[in-house]
N, C-alpha and C positions, 0 to 999 in steps of 0.2 A: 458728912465728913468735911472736915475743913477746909477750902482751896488753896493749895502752896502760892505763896506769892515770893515768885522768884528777883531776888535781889541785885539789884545792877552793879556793875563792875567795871570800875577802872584804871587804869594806868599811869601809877603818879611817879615811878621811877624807873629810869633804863641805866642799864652800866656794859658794858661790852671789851673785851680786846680779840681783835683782829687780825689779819696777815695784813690787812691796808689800817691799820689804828688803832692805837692800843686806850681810848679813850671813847665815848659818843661821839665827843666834835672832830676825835682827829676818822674814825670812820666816817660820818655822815659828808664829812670835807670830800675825802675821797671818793666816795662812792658818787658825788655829784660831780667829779671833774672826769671820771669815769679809771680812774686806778686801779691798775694792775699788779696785782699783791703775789704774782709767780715771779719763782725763781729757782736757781739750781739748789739742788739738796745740803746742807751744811752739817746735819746731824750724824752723818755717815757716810763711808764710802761706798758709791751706786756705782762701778765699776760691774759689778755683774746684776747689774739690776734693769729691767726693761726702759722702767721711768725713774729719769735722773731729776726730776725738779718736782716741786709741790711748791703751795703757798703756804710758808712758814712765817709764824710770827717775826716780826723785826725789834732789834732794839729791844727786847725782854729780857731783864734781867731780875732771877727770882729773888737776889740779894735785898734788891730797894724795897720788894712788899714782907721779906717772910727774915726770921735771920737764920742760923746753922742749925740748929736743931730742929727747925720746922723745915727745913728743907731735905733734911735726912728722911720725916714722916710721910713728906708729901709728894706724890708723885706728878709729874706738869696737870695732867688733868685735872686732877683737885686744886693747884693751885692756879688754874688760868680761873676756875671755879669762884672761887675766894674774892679773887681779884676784881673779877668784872662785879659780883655782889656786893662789895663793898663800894663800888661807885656808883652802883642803882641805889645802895641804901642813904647813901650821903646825897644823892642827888633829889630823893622822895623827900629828906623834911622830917625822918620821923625822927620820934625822940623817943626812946624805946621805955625810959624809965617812966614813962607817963602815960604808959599804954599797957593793956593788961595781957602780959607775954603771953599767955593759958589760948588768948584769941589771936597769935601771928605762927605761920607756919612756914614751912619750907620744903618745896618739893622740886626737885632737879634731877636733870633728865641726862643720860647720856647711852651711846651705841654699846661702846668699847669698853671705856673705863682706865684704868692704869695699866694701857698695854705695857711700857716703856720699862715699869717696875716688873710685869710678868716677864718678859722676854729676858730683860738685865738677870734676875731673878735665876729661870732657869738655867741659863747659860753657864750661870756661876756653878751654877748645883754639876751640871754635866761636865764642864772643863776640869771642874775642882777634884776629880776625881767618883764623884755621886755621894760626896758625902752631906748629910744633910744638915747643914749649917746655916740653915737661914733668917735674915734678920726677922727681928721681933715681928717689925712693920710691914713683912712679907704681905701677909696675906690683909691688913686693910689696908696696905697703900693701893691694891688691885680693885678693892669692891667698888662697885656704881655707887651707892646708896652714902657712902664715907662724905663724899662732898655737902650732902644737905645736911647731915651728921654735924659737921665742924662747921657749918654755918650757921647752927643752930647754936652750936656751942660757944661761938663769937659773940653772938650778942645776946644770948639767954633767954632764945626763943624754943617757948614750949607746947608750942600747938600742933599742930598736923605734920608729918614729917617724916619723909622717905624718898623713893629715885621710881621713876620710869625708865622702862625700856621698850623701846621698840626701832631698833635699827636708827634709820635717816629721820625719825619721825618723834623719836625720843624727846627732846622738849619741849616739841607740841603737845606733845600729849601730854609732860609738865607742868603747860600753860592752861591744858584745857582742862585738868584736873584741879588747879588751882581756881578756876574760873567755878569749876562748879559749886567745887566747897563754898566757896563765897557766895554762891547764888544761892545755898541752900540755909547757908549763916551759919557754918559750921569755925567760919574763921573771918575777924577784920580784915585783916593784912594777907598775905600770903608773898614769900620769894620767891622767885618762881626761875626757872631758864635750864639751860646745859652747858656742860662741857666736851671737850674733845682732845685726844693729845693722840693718834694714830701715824704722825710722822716717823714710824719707826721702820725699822727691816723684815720684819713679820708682816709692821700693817701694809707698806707697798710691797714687799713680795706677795704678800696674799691678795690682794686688788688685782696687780696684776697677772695672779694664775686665773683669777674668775675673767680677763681680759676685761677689765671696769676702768681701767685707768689709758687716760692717752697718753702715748707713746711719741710726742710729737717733740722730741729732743732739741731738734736741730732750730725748733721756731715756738720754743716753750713759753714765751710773752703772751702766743696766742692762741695756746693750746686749748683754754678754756671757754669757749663759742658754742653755747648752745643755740639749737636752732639751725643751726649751720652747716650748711650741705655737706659741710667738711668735717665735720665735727668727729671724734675717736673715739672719748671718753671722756670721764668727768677726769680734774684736778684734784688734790689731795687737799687739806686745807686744818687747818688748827685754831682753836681759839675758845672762848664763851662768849655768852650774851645772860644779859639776868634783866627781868621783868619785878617790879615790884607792884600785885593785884591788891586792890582796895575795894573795898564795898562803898559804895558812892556818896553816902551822907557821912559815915565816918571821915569821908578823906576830905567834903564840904567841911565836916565841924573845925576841923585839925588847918583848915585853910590851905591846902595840899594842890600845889600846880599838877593839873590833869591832861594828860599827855593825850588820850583816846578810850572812848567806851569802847567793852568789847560786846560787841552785839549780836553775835551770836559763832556758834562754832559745830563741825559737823567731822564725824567720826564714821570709819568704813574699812572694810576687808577687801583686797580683790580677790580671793580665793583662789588663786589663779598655777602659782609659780614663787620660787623660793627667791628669785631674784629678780627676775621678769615684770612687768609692769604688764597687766591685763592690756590685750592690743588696742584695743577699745575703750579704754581709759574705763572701765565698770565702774571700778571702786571708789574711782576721780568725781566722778559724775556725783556719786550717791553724798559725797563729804560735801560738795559744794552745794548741789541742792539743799541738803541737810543746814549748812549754816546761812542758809540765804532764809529759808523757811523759820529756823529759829532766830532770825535779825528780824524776821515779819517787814522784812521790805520786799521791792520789785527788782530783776534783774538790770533793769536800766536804772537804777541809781546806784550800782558799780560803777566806781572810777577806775578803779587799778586793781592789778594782780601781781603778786609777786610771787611769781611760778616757782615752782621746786627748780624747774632747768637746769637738769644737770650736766649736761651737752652729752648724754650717751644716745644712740642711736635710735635706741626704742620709748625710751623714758621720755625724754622730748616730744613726740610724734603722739606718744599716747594721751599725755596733758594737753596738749591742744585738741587733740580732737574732743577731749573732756571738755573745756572750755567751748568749742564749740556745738555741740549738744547742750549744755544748759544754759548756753545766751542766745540761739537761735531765731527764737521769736524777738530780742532784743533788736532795735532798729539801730541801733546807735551801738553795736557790736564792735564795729570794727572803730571806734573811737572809744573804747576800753583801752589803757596802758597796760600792755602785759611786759615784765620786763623779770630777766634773772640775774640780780646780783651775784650769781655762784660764777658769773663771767672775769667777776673782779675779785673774789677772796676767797673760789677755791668750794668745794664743800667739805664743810664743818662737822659730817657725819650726825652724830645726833647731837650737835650744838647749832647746826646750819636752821632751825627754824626757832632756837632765840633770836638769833643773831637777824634774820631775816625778818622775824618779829617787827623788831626794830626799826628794819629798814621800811616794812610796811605801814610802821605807827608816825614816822618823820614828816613822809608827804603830807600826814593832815594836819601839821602844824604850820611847815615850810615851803608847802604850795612847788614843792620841786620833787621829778618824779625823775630818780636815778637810770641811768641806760643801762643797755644791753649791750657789752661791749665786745669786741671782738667778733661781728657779723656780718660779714662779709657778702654772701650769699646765702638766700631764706630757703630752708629744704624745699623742694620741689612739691616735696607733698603737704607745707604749707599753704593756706589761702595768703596769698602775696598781701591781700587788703588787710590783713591781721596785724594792728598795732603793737609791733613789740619791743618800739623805743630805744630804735635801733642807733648803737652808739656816743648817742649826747643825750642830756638830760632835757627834759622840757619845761617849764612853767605850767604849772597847771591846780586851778580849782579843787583838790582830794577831799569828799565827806564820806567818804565809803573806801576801804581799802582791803584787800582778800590776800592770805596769807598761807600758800600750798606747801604743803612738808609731808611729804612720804617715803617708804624703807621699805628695806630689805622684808619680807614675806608676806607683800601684800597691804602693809597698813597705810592707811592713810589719812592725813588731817586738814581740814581749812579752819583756820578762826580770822572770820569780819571782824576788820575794826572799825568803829565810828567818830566821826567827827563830834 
């Protein structure tokens, strides 16, 4: 039998909007001055709501990217969707008309989907009397899968093409599924990320009946402090991220700026709890070993980690002890940068590991490894010596960089990138 000879992969374009940057440079700006992307709720009145602030996008207006009639179709999720894809695709180089659509795919990931249009949606049906009048676009402004649908449809891509789901974990696993197909040559190209649009009265009413959301009103700037002795809960957060994967000598031929290989990537269950995080970080452990073994490196040529950190009580506590079980025998342990950008924009639910993607793919371009902002005091049941680049950004050498994204029942994902 023949031996697969699995195909390298990597990253010739990034596109993003964020609660701190509705661009790559105006995020990556921010996240290296350590920017704080909370604020009070705008979308609606939180008068009887526990938490009155999230990080909402700024300065988004869907007029500039979409005109009236796409914007009747679209509901924010799909269109933060659209948006950030179409500056990873302009920012990759490709020229679509020159390339053979049948081999570029799209697969995009999200938690939620179009809560905003379901919530609006019912609402209308129940006050209206129950009568049922509803718009055409009812039911696909809601579906997950619609976003890679109309991305496909934008530039007449015919390959691979559909949504993941898996809670907080949702684009990872977008990414890792695009990663494989490529590795397997089932596609050149592949678009790859998620979306999120949960800032609604359902999605923080229901966050905080599961008590998932901090409550920290009165000092909401810095609500969001994982790690932190202090810490409540995680921030709400909105936005995409999009990944453009390439097979390596396609994107050599095409003469395509290569952002990061991805070198390997590692998938796991913790079998544990529908919300809960295994105490023991199980499932953490097996994802990271998993992608450190399929990079076929050493745990001491980790540079960084860009932790899930979601600053909830148990999630945090269980990730480091994951990290520390699989770098243990590492000497140089405690000179690993662990850092959570969710301190600064919030989490993105199942757009939080494009978007994190991102911020993990930058160091090994930019030699700048973003903080951990908002930490004050390291939980006690932290090892104090545990690097987690606290507050200011460093300088620093990145050829290795690890990218944690896990959800709601149990799943979870790391994908290494390479310099």
């Amino acid at each position: 039998m023949e031996e697969l000879i699995k195909k390298k992969v990597v990253v010739t374009g990034i596109g993003t909007i964020t609660p701190i940057g509705n661009t790559v440079e105006e995020y990556w700006s921010s996240l290296v001055i350590g920017k704080n992307g909370c604020a009070p709720i705008t979308y609606f009145d939180t008068k009887k709501y526990k938490t009155k602030f999230a990080c909402e996008l700024k300065n988004y207006d869907s007029s500039v990217f979409f005109n009236r009639k796409e914007i009747r179709k679209l509901d924010p999720c799909a269109q933060y969707g659209i948006v950030a894809s179409e500056e990873a695709i302009k920012n990759s180089g490709i020229n679509f008309s020159k390339e053979k659509r049948e081999r570029i795919g799209v697969i995009w990931g999200s938690g939620i989907g179009g809560l905003l249009n379901l919530e609006e949606s019912i609402s209308d049906y129940v006050y209206g009397g129950r009568s049922p009048k509803f718009s055409p676009f009812f039911i696909p402004k809601m579906l997950i899968d619609i976003t890679a649908g109309l991305i496909s449809m934008n530039h007449g891509i015919h390959g691979p093409n559909y949504a993941t789901v898996s809670s907080c974990a949702s684009s990872s696993n977008a990414i890792v599924d695009a990663y494989h197909l490529i590795c397997l040559g089932k596609a050149d190209i592949i678009v790859t990320g998620g979306s999120e649009a949960a800032i609604t009265q359902s999605g923080i009413g229901g966050f905080n009946a599961l008590h998932a959301l901090s409550t920290r009103n009165e000092d909401y700037k810095t609500a969001s402090r994982p790690f932190d002795e202090n810490r409540d809960g995680f921030v709400l957060g909105e936005g995409a991220g999009c990944l453009v994967l390439e097979e390596y000598k396609h994107a050599q031929e095409r003469g395509a700026n290569i952002y990061a290989e991805i070198g390997g990537v590692g998938l796991s269950g913790d079998a544990y709890h529908m919300t809960a995080p295994h105490p023991e970080g199980i499932g953490i452990i097996f994802a990271m070993k998993s992608a450190i073994q399929d990079a076929g490196i050493q745990c001491e040529e980790v540079d960084h980690i860009n932790s899930h950190g979601t600053s909830t009580r148990l999630g945090d506590i269980a990730e480091i002890k994951a990290i520390q079980e699989v770098f243990h025998e590492n000497e140089n342990i405690h000179n690993i940068n662990i850092n959570s950008t969710k301190s600064m924009t919030g989490h993105l639910l199942g757009a939080a590991g494009a978007i994190e993607a991102i911020a993990s793919i930058l160091p090994l371009t930019k030699g700048i490894i973003p903080p951990t902002i908002n930490l004050f005091h390291i939980d006690k049941n932290i090892d104090p010596k545990i690097n987690l680049t606290p507050n200011q950004a460093i300088k620093k050498k990145v050829k290795i960089s690890i990218c944690n994204t896990f959800g709601f029942g149990g799943h979870n994902v790391c994908i290494l990138f390479k310099k």
